[in-house]
C-alpha positions in Angstrom: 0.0 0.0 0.0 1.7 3.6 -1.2 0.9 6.4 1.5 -2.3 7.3 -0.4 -3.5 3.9 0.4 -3.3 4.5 4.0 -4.4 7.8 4.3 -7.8 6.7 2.5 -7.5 4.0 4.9 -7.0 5.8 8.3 -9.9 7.7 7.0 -12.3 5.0 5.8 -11.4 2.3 8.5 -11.3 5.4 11.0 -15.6 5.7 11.1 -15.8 1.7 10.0 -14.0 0.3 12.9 -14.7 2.9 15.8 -16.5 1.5 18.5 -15.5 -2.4 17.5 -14.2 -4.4 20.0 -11.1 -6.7 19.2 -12.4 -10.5 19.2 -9.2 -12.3 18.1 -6.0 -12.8 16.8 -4.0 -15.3 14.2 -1.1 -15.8 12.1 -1.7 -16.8 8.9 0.8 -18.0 6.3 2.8 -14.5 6.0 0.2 -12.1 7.4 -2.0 -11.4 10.7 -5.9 -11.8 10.6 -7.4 -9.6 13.5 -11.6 -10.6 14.1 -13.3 -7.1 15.1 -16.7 -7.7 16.4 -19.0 -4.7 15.3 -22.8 -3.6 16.2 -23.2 -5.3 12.5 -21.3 -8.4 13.0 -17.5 -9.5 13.1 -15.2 -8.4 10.5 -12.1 -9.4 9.8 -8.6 -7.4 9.0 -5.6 -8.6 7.2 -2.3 -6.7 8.4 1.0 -7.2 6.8 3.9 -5.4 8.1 5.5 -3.9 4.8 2.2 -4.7 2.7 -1.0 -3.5 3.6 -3.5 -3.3 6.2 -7.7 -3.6 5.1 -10.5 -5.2 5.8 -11.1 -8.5 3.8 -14.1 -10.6 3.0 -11.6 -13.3 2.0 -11.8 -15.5 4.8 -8.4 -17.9 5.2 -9.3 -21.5 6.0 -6.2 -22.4 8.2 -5.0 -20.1 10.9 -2.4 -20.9 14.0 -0.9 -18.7 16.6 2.7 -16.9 16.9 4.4 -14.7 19.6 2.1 -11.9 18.3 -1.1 -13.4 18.3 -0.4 -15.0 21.8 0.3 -11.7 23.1 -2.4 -10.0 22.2 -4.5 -12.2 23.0 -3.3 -12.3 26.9 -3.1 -8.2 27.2 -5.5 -6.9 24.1 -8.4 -9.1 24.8 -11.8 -7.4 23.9 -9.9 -4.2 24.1 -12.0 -1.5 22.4 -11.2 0.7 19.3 -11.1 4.2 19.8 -9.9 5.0 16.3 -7.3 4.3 13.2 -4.5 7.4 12.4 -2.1 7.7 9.5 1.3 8.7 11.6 2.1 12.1 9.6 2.7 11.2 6.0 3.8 8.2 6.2 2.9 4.6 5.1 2.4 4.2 9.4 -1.0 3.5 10.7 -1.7 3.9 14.3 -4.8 1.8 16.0 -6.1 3.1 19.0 -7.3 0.9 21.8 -9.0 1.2 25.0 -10.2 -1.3 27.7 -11.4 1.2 30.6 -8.8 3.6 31.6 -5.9 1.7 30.1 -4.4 3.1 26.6 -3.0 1.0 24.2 -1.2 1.5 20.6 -0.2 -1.2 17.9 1.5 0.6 14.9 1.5 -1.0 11.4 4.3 0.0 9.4 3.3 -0.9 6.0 6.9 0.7 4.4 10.4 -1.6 3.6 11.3 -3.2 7.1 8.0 -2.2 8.9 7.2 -4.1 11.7 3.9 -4.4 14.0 4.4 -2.6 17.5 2.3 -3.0 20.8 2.8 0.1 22.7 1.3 1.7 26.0 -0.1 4.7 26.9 3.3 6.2 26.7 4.3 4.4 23.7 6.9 2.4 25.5 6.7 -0.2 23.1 5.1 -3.5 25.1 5.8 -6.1 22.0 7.4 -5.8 18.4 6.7 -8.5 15.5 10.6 -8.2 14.8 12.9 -6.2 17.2 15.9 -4.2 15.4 18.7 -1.7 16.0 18.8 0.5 13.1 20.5 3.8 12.6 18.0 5.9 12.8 15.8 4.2 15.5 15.6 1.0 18.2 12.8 -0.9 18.1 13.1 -2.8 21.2 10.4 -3.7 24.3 10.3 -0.6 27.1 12.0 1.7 24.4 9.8 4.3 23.4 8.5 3.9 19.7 9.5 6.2 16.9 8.0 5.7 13.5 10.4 5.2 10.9 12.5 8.7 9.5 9.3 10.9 7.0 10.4 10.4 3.5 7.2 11.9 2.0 5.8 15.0 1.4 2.1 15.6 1.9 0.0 17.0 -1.1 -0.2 20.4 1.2 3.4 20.9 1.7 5.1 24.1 0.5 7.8 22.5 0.0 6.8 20.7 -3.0 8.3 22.3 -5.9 11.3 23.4 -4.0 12.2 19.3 -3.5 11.2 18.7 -7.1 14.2 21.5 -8.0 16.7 19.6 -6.1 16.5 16.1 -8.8 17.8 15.7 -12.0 14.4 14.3 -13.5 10.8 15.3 -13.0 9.9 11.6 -12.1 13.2 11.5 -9.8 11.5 14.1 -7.9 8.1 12.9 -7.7 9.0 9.2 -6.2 12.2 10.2 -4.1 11.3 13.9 -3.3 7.6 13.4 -3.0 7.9 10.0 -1.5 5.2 8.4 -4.2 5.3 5.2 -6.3 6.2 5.4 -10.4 2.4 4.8 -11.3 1.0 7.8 -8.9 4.3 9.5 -10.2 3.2 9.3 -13.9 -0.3 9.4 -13.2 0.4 13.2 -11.8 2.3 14.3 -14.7 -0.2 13.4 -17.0 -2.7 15.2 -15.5 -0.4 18.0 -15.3 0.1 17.4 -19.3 4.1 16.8 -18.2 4.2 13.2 -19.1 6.3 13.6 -22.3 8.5 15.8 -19.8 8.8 13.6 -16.8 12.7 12.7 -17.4 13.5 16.0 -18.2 14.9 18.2 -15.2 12.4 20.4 -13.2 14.5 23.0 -13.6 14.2 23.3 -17.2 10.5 23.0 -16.8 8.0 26.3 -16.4 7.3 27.3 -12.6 3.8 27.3 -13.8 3.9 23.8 -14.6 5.2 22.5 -11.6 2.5 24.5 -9.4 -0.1 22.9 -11.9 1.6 19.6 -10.9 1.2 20.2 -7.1 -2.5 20.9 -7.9 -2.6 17.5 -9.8 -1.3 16.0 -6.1 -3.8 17.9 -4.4 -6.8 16.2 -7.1 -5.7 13.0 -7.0 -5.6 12.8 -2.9 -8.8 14.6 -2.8 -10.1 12.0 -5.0 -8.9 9.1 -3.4 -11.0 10.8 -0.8 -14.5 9.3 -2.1 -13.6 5.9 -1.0 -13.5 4.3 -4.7 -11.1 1.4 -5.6 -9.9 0.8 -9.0 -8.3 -2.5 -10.4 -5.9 -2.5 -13.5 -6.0 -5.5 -15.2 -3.7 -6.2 -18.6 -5.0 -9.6 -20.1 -5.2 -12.3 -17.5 -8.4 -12.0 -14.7 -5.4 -11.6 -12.1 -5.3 -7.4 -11.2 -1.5 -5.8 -12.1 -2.4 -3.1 -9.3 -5.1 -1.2 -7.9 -5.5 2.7 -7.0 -7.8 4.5 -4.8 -8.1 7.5 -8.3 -9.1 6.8 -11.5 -6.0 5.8 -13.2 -6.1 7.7 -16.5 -2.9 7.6 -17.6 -3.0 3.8 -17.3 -6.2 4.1 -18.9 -5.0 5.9 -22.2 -1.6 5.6 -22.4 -0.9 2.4 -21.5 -4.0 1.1 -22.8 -5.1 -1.2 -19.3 -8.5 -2.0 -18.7 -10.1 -0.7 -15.6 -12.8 -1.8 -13.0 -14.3 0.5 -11.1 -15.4 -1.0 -7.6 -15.1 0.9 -3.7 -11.3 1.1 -2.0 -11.8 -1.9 -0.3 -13.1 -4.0 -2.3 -9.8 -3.2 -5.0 -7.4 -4.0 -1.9 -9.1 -7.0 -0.9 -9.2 -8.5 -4.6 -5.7 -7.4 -5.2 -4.2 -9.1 -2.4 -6.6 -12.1 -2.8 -4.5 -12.5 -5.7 -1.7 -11.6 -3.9 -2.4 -14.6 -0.9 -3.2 -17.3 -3.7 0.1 -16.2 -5.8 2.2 -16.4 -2.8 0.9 -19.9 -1.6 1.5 -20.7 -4.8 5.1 -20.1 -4.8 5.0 -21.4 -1.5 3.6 -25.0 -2.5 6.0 -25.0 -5.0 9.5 -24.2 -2.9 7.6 -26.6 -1.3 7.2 -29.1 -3.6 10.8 -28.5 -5.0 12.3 -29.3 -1.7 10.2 -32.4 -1.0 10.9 -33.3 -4.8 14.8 -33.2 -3.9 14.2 -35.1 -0.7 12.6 -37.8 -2.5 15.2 -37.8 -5.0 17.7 -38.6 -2.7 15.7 -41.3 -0.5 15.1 -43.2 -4.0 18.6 -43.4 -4.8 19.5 -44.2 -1.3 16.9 -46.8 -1.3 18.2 -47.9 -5.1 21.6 -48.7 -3.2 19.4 -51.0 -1.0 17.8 -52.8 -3.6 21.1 -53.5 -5.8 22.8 -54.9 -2.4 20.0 -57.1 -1.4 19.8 -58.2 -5.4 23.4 -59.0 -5.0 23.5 -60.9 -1.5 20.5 -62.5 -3.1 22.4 -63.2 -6.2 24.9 -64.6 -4.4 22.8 -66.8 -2.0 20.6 -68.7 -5.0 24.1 -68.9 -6.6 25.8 -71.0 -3.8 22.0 -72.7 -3.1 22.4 -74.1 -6.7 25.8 -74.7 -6.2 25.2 -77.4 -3.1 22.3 -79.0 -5.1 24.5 -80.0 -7.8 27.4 -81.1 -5.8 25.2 -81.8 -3.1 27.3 -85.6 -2.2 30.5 -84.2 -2.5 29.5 -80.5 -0.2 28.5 -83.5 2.3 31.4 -85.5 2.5 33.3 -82.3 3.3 30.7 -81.2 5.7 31.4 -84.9 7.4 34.8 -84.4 7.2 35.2 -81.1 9.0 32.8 -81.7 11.8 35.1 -85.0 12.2 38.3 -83.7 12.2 37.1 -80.7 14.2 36.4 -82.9 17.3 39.5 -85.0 16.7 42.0 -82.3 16.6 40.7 -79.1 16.4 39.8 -76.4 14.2 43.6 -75.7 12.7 43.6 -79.1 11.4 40.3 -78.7 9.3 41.9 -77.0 6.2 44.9 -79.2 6.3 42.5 -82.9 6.7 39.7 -81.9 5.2 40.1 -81.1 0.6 37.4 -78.5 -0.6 37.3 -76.4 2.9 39.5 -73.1 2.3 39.2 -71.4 5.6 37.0 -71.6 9.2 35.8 -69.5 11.6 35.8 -71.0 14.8 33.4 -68.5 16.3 30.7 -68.6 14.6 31.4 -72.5 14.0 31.7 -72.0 10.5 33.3 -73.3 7.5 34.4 -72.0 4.1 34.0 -75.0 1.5 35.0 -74.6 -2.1 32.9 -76.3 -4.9 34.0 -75.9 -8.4 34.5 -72.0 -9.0 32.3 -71.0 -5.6 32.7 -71.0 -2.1 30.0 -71.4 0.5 30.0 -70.7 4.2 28.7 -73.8 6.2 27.7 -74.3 9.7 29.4 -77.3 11.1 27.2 -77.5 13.5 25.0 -79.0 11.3 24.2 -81.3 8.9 24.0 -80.3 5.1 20.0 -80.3 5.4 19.7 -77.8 7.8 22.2 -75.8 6.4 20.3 -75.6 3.3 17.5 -75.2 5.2 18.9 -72.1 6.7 20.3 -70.7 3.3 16.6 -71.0 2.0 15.6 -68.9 4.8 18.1 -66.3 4.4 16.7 -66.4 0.8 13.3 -65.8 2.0 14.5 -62.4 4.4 16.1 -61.0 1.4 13.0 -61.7 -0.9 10.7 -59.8 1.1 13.2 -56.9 2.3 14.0 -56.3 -1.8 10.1 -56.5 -2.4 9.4 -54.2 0.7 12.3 -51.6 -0.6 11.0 -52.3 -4.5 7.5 -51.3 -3.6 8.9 -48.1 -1.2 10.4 -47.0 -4.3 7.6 -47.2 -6.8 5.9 -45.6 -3.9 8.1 -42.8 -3.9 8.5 -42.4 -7.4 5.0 -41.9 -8.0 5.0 -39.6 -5.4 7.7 -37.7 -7.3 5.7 -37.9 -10.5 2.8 -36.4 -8.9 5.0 -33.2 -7.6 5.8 -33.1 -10.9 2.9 -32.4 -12.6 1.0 -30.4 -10.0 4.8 -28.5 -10.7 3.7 -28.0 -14.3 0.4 -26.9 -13.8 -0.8 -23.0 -13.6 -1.9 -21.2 -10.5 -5.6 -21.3 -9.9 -6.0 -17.8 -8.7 -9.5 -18.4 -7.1 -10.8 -15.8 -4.3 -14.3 -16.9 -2.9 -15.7 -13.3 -1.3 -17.9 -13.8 1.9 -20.5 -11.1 1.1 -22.2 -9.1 4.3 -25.0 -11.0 4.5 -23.5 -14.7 4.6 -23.2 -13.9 8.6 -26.6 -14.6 9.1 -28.8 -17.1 7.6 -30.0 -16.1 4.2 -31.6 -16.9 0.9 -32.2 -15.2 -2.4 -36.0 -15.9 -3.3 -37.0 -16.8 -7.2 -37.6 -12.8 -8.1 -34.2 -11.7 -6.6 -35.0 -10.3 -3.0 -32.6 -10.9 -0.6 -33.7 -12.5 3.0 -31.6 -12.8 6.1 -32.1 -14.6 9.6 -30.6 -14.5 12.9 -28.7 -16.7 14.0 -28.9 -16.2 17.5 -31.0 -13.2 19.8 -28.3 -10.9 18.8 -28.6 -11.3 15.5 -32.8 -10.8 15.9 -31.6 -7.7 16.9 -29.6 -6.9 14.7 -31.3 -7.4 11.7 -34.3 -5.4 13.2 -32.2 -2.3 14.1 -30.1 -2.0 11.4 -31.3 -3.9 8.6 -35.4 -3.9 8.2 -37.3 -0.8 6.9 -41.2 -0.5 7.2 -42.0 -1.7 3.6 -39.8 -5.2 4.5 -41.4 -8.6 5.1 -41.1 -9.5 8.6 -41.1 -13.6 9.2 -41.1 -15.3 12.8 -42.7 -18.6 14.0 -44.5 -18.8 17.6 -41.8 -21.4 18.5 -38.9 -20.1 21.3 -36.0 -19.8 19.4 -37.2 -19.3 15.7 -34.8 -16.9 14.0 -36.2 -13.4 13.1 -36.0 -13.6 9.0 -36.5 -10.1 7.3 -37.2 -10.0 3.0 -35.6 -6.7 1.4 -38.8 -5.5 -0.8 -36.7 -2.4 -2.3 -39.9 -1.2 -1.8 -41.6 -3.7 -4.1 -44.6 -5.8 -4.1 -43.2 -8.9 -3.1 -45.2 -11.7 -4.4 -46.5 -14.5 -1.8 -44.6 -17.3 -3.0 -41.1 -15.5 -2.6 -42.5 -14.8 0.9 -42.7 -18.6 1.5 -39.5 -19.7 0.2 -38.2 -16.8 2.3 -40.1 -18.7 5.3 -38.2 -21.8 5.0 -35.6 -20.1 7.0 -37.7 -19.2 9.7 -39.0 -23.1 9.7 -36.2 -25.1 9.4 -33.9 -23.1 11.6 -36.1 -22.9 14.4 -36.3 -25.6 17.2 -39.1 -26.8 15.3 -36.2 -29.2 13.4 -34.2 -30.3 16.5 -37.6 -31.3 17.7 -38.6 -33.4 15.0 -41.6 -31.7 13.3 -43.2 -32.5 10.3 -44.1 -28.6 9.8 -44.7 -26.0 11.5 -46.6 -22.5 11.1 -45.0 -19.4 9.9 -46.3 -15.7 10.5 -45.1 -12.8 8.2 -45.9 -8.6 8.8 -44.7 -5.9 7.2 -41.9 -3.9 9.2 -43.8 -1.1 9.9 -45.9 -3.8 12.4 -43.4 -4.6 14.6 -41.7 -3.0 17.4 -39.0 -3.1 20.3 -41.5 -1.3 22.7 -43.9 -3.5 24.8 -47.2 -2.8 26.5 -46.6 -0.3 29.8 -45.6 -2.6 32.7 -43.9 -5.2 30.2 -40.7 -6.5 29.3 -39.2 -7.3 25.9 -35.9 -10.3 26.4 -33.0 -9.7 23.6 -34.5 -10.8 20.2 -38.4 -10.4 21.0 -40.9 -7.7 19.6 -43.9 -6.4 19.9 -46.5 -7.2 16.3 -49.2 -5.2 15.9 -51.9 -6.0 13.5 -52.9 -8.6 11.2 -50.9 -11.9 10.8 -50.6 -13.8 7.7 -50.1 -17.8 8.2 -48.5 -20.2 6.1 -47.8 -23.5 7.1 -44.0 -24.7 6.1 -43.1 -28.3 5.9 -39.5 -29.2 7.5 -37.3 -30.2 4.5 -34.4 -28.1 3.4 -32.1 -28.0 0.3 -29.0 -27.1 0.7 -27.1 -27.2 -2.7 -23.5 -25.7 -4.6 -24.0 -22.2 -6.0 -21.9 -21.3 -9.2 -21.1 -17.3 -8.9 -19.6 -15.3 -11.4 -18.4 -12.3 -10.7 -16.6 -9.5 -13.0 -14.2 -8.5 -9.9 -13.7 -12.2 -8.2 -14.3 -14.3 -11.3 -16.1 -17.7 -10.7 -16.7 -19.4 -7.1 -18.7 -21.4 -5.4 -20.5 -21.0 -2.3 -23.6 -22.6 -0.2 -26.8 -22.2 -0.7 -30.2 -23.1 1.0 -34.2 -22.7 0.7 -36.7 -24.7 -0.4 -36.0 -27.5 -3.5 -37.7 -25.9 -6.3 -35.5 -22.5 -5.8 -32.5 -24.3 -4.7 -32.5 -26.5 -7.8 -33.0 -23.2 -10.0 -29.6 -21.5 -8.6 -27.4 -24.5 -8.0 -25.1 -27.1 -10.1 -25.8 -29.8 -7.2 -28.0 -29.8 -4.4 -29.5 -32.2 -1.3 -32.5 -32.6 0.2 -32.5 -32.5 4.3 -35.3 -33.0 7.2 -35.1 -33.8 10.9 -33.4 -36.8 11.6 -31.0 -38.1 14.4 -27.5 -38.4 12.2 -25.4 -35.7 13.8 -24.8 -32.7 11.9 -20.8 -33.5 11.9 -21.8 -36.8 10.2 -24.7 -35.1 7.7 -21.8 -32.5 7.0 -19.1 -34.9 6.1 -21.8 -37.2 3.7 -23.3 -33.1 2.0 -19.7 -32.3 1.4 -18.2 -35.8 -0.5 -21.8 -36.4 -2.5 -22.2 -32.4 -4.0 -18.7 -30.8 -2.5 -15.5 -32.8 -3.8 -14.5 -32.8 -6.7 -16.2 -29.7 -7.4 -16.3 -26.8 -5.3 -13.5 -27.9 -2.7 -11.6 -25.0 -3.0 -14.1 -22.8 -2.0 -16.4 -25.2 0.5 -15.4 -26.6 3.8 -17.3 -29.4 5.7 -17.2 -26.5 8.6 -19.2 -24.4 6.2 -21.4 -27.2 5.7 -22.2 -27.6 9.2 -23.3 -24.0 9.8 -25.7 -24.0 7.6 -27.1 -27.2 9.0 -30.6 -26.8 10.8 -29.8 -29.4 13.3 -28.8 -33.5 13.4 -30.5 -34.5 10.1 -31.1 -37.2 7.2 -30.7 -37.0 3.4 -33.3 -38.0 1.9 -32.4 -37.2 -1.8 -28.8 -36.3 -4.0 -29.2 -34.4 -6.8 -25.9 -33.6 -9.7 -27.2 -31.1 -12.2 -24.0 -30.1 -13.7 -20.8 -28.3 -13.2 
């Protein structure tokens, strides 16, 4: 993120996260994932000392715990946020935080070598993701933190073209004097009609121009202002960049294409990208060093193979050997054993023709027969000696076909590293949009209901979220999520109000319970209210209806199928979705049918995921998104494959 970056986001994040409590802290991969619970719900920030800092509806699916994340999860536990700051001009942001009278700081440096600092009131820094002695500064625990040297100059300095005087080229100026990055570099001298001029040397160019140049500055931050995003793509569907201005010079001089979206939405894409590229280039250092590994274990376990071919070789040899000279290996076998007990071991050799050399030890004896030689145990007879060799045999058969088949194993391994090696990076982002956080649908005419998921999301969704022209849904069962339909102010026709109810049904404890059906009221908005009769009191996620009811009775069966999105910003996904068969089976490329069973929801997940999930959408789909959107312990009472 260049400095423009973070002042839009000091000033966006600023009113977005004010009031937000912090809920928790991971590491994940190369980044930080804070979870900020909201009035609206929890959100989730990605901070990346060096990189960026922004809010992401790109939810990682693996996250662990480091130094940092255990540290702020001891002292900065449901601390509060009192507000985000840029520090000066600089890529530094500052989060303030608050848990009753105790003051805390933690400092994202988003510039070459920035770190993430935990400081106190008096910014005596309490923990640093990396600590360092630098020339200019110590960043070290109980010294005081100072942000790194300003490089910058702010759009309202008067020093501007003073610093622009002091380099050798116009663009020289703009990214070392001014502190910005080539593209915002060019971007203002195109404005500024100085593009053909930007390696020429400010001092041969009109004072004018330069003033009209600062202006440009000025325009572009107060653009950048609006909270818009733009993402510059060149041919692929992966963004090159994004910027918080209309890019224009990217636009018609370098002939880019452009989407226009808000700031955060361009971040969060770009460095969607950015997460999938760099896993990717992880797997693959990855890959490379297993590759190598299993490269040297096959040729280690090659070696194996060729000695126990050999001894084995060698044992069949001398087995073949004593089977065709098998009376003449006997006599000699008599005649050690004989001479052995008459006059000892020294005299064997010299007695006995056809036995080279003993070993008194191990009772052993080295007979030659023809061009061989084969070690014999005098201890026994010829039969059980052959006996033995046969055995020996036998270890060495099944230790080669144990080390043959750990090779193959291997080597298919290898293979398979291979070609995963050769293929391209699937740059997939699946965005969780706002209202996935509660229970939701889309009906058959395109309005948009959500449910709560609990009393505080009742409440939620009534406060913040339903207007008087809205359907309100609720079932006189305890525990029966609120579900609200967005009418845009339309006529909503009945049968988009019952697929909407199937939320309301299923998700109450109607399901747990075992129903058949149950019966589902629906109001407008302007019916219900949060104040009760005088005398009486309202719990968390109860209201008041006023006025008619309308009834409609809701069997308990669910679907709960794979929705294929595209998108011009994310490009093509998958994600869940649920209502009533005939919408479900509209929307989605596979789909199941649910109702109350007893099969525990771990167990329904598990069978949901490998019958419509694998294979398909299990990039974007976990079994732990499955189970959320499970009603309760179920049955499936029907699989449905419609197409990809």
């Amino acid at each position: 993120m260049d400095v423009i970056d973070v002042y839009v986001a000091a000033r966006l994040y600023n009113d977005r996260l004010k009031d937000c409590y912090l809920d928790n802290f991971y590491r994940v991969q190369f980044y930080w994932l804070a979870k900020v619970r909201c009035r609206e719900g929890v959100v989730n920030i990605k901070l990346e000392p060096g990189v960026r800092f922004h809010l992401s509806n790109i939810v990682p699916s693996e996250k662990k715990v480091d130094p940092l994340a255990i540290f702020v999860r001891k002292h900065l536990d449901n601390v509060k946020v009192l507000g985000v700051r840029q520090v000066g001009w600089e890529r530094v942001l500052r989060v303030e935080l608050a848990r009753g009278s105790e003051k805390y700081s933690m400092f994202i440096e988003l510039l070459p070598r920035g770190v993430v600092v935990i400081a106190n009131y008096e910014e005596r820094i309490l923990f640093a993701s990396k600590q360092m002695e630098l020339r200019d500064r110590v960043v070290k625990r109980g010294v005081k933190y100072q942000p790194p040297p300003a490089r910058g100059l702010p759009p309202y300095s008067e020093r501007l073209v003073e610093v622009l005087l002091e380099h050798d080229t116009l663009v020289k100026g703009l990214t070392r004097g001014w502190g910005l990055p080539g593209y915002v570099a060019e971007e203002l001298a195109f404005r500024s009609g100085l593009f053909e001029s930007k390696n020429t040397k400010p001092a041969n160019i009109a004072h004018k121009d330069l003033e009209n140049l600062t202006e440009s500055y000025n325009e572009v931050v107060k653009e950048a202002e609006n909270g818009n995003g733009f993402l510059v793509y060149a041919t692929s569907n992966e963004p090159l960049l994004y910027t918080s201005f209309k890019p224009s010079v990217l636009i018609e001089e370098y002939k880019l294409s452009v989407k226009g979206v808000d700031f955060n939405t361009a971040v969060d894409t770009f460095f969607g990208h950015y997460e999938r590229r760099v896993a990717r280039e992880t797997t693959l250092r990855r890959a490379g060093e297993k590759a190598a590994e299993l490269k040297k274990a096959i040729d280690e376990i090659q070696q194996r193979i060729s000695a126990f071919q050999k001894d084995l070789d060698g044992y069949r040899s001398i087995l073949n050997t004593i089977y065709e000279n098998y009376a003449q290996v006997e006599q000699v076998l008599l005649c050690a054993q004989e001479v052995r007990r008459a006059a000892g071991w020294e005299s064997v050799p010299e007695r006995c023709s056809g036995v080279e050399s003993y070993q008194a030890d191990k009772g052993l004896v080295l007979v030659k027969v023809g061009d061989s030689t084969v070690w014999l145990d005098i201890r026994l007879d010829l039969k059980r000696n052959v006996i033995e060799i046969k055995k020996k045999i036998g270890e060495l058969e099944r230790k080669l076909e144990t080390a043959l088949n750990k090779k193959r194993e291997m080597e298919e391994e290898l293979k398979q590293i291979g070609e995963a090696s050769l293929e391209e990076p699937r740059l997939v982002i699946r965005p969780r949009e706002w209202y996935e956080r509660f229970h939701w649908t889309i009906t058959s005419n395109g309005f948009l209901a959500i449910g709560g998921r609990d009393a505080d999301q009742n409440e939620t969704i009534y406060r913040k979220y339903m207007e008087e022209s809205d359907i309100f849904l609720h079932a006189d069962v305890h525990g029966a999520p609120v579900v609200v339909v967005k009418t845009r102010g339309e006529d909503v026709p009945e049968t988009d109000i019952r697929e909407a109810a199937y939320l309301t049904a299923c998700y109450s404890r109607a399901w747990k319970a075992g129903l058949a059906s149950i019966e589902v009221f629906w109001v407008r908005g302007g019916q219900v209210s949060k104040s009760p009769p005088s005398g009486e009191y309202l719990s968390k996620g109860s209201f008041m209806v006023y006025g008619k009811r309308n009834y409609l009775s809701i069997p308990l069966e669910l679907a709960l199928g794979v929705e294929k999105v595209e998108s011009s910003v994310y490009g093509v996904y998958y994600r869940l979705f649920a209502g009533p068969e005939d919408l479900v089976k509209r929307r989605t490329v596979s789909y199941v049918v649910l109702r109350p069973s007893n099969q525990p929801v771990e167990t329904v997940a598990r069978e949901v995921y490998g019958s419509i999930v694998r294979g398909l959408a299990s990039e974007f789909i976990s079994v732990n998104d499955i189970i959320e959107r499970l009603p309760g312990p179920s049955v499936v009472v029907k699989t449905v494959k419609i197409g990809g």
